[in-house]
N, C-alpha and C positions, 0 to 999 in steps of 0.2 A: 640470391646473392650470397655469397660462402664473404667469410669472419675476413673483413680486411683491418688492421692497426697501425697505427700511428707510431713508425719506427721513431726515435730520438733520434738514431746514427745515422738512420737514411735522410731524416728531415721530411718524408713521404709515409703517405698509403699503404701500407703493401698487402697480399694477398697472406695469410695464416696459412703455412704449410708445418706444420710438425715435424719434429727431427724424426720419432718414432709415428705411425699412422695409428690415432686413436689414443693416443698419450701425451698428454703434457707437462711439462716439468716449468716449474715456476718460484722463484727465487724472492721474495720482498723483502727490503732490508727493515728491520722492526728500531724502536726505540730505544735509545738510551735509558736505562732503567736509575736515577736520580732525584726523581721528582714525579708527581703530577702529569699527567697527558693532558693537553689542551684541544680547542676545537681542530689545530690543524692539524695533529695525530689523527683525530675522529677521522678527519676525510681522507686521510692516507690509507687508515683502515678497513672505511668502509668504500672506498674506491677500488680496492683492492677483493674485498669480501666480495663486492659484487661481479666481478671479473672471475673470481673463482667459481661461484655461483651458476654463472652464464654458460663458462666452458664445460661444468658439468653437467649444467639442460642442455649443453648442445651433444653430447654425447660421449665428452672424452676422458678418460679415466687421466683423474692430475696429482701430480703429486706438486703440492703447497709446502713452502719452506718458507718461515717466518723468524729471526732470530728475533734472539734479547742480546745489546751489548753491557755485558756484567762487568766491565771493566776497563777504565776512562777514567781519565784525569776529572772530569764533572764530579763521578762516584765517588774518587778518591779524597777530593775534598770535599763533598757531602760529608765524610763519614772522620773526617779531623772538626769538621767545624761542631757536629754532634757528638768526639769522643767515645766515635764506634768502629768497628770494619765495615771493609769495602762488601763485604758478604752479606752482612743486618740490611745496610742499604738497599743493594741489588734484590733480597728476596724479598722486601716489604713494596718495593715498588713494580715487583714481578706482579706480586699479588693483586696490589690497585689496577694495574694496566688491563690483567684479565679480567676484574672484575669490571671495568669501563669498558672493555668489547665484552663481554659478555652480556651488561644490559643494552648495549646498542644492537645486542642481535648478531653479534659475526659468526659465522662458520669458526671453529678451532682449524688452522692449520694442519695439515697433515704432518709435518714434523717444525719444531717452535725448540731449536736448538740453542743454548748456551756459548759465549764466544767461551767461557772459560774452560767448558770441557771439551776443547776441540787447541788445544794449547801443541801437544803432539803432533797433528795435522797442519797448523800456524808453522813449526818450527821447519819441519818436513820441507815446505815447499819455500822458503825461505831459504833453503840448503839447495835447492833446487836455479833460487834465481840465480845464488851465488857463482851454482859452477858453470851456470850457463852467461855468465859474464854479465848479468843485468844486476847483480848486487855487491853493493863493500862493503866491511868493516871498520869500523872507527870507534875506538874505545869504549868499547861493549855495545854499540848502538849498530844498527844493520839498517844502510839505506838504500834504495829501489835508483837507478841511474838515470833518470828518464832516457837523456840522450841518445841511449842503448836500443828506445823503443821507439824505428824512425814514425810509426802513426801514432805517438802520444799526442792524447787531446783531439781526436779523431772521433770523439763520442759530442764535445762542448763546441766544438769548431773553431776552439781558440788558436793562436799564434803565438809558440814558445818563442821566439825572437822577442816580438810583441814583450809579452810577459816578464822576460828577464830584465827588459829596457825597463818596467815599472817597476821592478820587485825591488825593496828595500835596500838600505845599503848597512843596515846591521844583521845581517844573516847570517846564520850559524857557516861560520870559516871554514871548519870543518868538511860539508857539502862539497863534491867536485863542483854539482851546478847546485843553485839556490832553488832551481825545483825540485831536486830530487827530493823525495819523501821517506818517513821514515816506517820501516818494516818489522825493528824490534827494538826495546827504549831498556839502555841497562836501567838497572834499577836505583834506584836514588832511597835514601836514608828513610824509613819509616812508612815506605808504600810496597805494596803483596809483589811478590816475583817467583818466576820460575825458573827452574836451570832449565839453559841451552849450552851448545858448543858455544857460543859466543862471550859466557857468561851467566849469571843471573839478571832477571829482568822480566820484562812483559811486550806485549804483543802492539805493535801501533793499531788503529782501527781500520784502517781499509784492506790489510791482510785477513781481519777476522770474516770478514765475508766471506771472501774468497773461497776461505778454509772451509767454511760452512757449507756454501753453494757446492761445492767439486765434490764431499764427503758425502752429500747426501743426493746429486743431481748429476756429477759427473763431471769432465774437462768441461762440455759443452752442454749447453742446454738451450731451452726455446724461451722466455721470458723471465729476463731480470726487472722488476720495478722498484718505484718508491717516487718521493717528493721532488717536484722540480728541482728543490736546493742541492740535492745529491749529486746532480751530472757534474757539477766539477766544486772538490775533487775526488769526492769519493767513489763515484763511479768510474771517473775517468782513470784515476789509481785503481780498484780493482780488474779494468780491461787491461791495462799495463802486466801490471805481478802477474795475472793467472795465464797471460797469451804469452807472457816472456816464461812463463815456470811449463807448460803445457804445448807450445808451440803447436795448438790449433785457436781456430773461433772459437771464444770462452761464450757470448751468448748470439743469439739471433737476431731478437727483440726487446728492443729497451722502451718500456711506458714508465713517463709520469706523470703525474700529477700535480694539478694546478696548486698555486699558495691559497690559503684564507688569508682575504687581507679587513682593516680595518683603518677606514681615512685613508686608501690605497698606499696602504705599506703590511708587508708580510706581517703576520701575526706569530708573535717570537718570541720566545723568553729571555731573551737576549736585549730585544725590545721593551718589553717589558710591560708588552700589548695585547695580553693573552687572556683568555679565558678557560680555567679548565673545564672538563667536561663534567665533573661532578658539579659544577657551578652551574652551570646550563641546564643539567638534567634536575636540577634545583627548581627550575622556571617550567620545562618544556618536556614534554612526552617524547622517550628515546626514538621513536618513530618520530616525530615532527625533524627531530636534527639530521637523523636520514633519507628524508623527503628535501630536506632544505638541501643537503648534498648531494642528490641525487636530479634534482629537479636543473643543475648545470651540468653541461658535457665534463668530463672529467678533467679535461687539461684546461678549463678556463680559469680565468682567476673569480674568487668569490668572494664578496662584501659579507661582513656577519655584523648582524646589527639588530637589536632585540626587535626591532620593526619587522626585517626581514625573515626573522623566525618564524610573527604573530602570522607573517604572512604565508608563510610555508604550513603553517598550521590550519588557516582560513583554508588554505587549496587541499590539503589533507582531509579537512572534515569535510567538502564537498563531493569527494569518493565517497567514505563513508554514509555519510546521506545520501544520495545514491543506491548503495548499498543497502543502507536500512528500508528505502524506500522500494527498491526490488524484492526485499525479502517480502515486505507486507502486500505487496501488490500480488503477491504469489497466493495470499489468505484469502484474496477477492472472487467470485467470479468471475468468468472471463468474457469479454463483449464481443460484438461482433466485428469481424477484420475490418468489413468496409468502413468501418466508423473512424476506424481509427490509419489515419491517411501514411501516419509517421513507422506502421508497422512494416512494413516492405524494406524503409532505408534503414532501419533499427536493423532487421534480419541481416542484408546487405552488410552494416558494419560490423555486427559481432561476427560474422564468418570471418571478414579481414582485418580483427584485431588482433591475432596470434601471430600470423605474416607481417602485419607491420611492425606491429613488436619486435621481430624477428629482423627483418629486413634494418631498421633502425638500430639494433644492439649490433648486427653485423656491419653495421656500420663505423668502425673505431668505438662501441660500445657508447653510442649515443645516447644514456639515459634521458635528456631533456625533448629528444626528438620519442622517444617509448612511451614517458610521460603524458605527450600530447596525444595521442594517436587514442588512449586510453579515455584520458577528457574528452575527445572528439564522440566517441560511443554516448559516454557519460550523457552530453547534451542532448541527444539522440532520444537517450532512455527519460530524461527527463522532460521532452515534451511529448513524447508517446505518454505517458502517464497521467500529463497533466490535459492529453485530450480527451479521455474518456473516466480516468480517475479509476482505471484499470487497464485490463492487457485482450489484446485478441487471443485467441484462440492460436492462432497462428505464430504470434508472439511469443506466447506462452514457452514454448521450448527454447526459443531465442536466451529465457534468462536466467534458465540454467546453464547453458552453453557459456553466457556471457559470465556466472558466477566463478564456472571451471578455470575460463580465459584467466579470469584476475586474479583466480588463486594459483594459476599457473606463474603469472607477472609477478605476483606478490614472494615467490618462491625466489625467483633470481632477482627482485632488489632487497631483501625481507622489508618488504610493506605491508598492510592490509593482513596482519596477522592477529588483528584483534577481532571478538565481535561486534559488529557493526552497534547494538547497544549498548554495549561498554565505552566505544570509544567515543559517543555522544554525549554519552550521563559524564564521562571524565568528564568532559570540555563544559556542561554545563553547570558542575560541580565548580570547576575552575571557575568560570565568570562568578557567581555565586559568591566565592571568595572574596572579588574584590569591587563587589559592589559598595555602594555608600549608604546601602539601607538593607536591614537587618532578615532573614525572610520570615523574623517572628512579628516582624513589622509591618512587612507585605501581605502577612494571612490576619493582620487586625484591620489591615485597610481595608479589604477583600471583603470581610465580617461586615463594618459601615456601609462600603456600595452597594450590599444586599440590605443591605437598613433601610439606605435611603432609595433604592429603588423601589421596595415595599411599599414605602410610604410616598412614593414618583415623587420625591425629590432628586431630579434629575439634575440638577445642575451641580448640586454635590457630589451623586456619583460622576458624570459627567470633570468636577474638579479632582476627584481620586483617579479616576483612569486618567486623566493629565498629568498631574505628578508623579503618578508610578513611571508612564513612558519618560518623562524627563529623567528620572533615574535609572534609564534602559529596561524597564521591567513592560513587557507586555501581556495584559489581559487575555484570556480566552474563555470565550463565555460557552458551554456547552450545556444541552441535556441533565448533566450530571452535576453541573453545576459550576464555577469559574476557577480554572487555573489560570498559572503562569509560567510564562516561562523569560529567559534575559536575549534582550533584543539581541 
């Protein structure tokens, strides 16, 4: 099955053909740098990371374009309300945003360019809409005509008729139409500007894309993404400016991605319903938030709820166990095949877990359907194991094969990059934590049940293994003597 995606503009399926064969050029539009990144940046990012990830195990050389916008009215009053510049702002929160994909695991972009040095290029093609009749001036401001552009809104499916009958009736006079939007904002008393022919001033936001995408990917290219919320109007405004300024197809394929919601309403700063991701990563192992993100198709919407975490963490450590448990099955001797009934469908599925993998990502990048196909082996492996309490002989290469498989899986979601007893001792570390009884507590009780089983007062031990499991604490009594571990 060859890579089909979910166009935005088509509203369909389509088949992945590349402008260039072997090459793909891929545009996301990055953050506002003002503040904090929340969990719904996380999934913008790593929805994207993984798409990059995947076209490169599929074999095609890409070139990834990620901006920062340095420069927004957000910024600008960021940096009056703190009695700084718009430039302290933008570079301290450049900083946090990479250091938040970088513990989540992202790929760095191939180029993670700046709207601000890209100001030349802004002006350029804004000179551009002008002479080509899709932009005016009006008292240092430069705005985009829609009317000019008969398929505006051809990306959101809206209706400019529609639209103008709603639109407010205090709009800027100025405007020929009350949609037209703005491409360059003179500058006003006390906020950063730059000369143009028009003036001094600064740049609107949906020109700075543009500027970005074309300087470093071309008039045209194969995939623009980002957040559901973008298709209008900021995507729908950069299809306008760059097809009115270039007068071809500006891109191919538009993907985005679904909202995080919370009590089903987008989760938003705006809203004021958000959780940042240093807050989360406070709670949760950067692999669990990427397992939780991953574990939906990427255009669904997602519930985030520390429940839904615990549970994205519950399904995470049952790989990993797994994991651990193939490693040590590997230290065992091996039994005999006929013993072990489940060795045949085991072989069977780890041959077609890289194919279905495959088949599934080519699928609009199905992670939730990749996911399962993987837990599908998983159960496999776990009752072959628990048949003979080892591996056939015949098995035996099955799980190396199968370890390759996952380190391969693990490469394009970045999952499973931990080792499997690391990522156990964390999570038991973790419970340990928040237990309600001490473990210097649980090795004096441990001390008594050895007392009084000495002396076969059984019913005391008997009442200390009672009350441990009440506080989630389970016994194991071995050879060596009695650990524990939290239910």
């Amino acid at each position: 099955m060859a890579l089909r995606l979910y166009n935005t503009l088509s509203g369909e399926k389509e088949p992945f053909v590349p402008r260039v064969a072997g090459k793909v050029g891929m545009y996301v539009c990055g953050v506002t740098v003002y503040d904090f990144c929340h969990v719904g940046h996380a999934r913008a990012g790593i929805v994207f990371d993984m798409i990059y990830r995947y076209l490169r195990f599929s074999g095609y050389d890409v070139t990834y374009v990620r901006n920062y916008t340095d420069i927004d009215d957000k910024i600008i009053n960021r940096a009056n309300q703190e009695g700084t510049d718009y430039r302290t702002i933008a570079d301290r929160y450049i900083a946090t945003f990479d250091e938040d994909m970088d513990r989540l695991g992202m790929l760095r972009p191939t180029i993670e360019p700046k709207a601000t040095d890209h100001v030349d290029d802004i002006i350029s093609i804004i000179q551009r809409l002008i002479d080509n009749g899709h932009a005016y001036t009006v008292d240092g401001d430069v705005y985009f005509a829609v009317e000019t552009f008969p398929t505006y809104l051809k990306l959101s499916g809206r209706n400019l008729d529609d639209m103008l009958a709603g639109a407010r009736v205090d709009v800027d006079e100025r405007k020929r139409n009350p949609m037209d939007f703005a491409l360059w904002k003179g500058s006003k008393p006390g906020e950063p500007f730059w000369q143009s022919p028009w003036g001094t001033g600064r740049p609107g936001w949906h020109i700075e894309c543009s500027a970005m995408s074309m300087r470093f990917l071309g008039p045209s290219f194969d995939i623009h993404g980002g957040g559901k919320d973008l298709v209008f109007p900021h995507h729908e405004n950069e299809i306008a400016q760059s097809e009115g300024a270039n007068g071809c197809r500006f891109v191919n394929y538009w993907l985005h991605n679904g909202f995080v919601n919370i009590n089903s309403e987008k989760m938003s700063k705006s809203l004021g319903n958000f959780f940042t991701i240093r807050e989360v990563l406070e709670l949760f192992d950067p692999e669990t938030l990427r397992f939780f993100i991953l574990q939906a198709h990427y255009r669904s919407p997602l519930d985030y709820s520390d429940q839904n975490l615990r549970e994205a963490q519950a399904g995470l450590s049952r790989i990993y166990e797994a994991l651990a448990a193939l490693d040590l099955a590997l230290e065992k001797p091996a039994v005999a095949a006929a013993e072990l009934p489940s060795a045949a469908e085991f072989t069977e599925k780890v041959a077609g877990l890289l194919p279905r993998f495959r088949e599934a990502m080519d699928d609009d990048f199905n992670t939730a359907q990749a996911l399962g196909t993987l837990f599908d082996v998983i159960r496999t492996l776990n009752r072959l194991l628990a048949e003979g309490g080892g591996v056939s002989s015949a098995s035996r290469a099955d799980l190396g094969l199968l370890r390759d498989a996952v380190a391969k899986i693990g490469t394009v979601l970045g999952l499973f990059l931990i080792k499997p007893a690391d990522w156990l001792a964390a999570r038991e570390a973790e419970k340990v934590q928040h237990l309600e009884i001490s473990p210097e507590e649980i090795e004096g009780l441990i001390v008594e049940r050895a007392t009084a089983r000495k002396n076969k007062d059984f019913k005391r031990s008997d009442e200390i293994r009672d009350y441990l499991l009440s506080r989630d604490i389970q016994l194991l009594d071995t050879p060596q003597g009695t650990t524990w571990k939290v239910k």
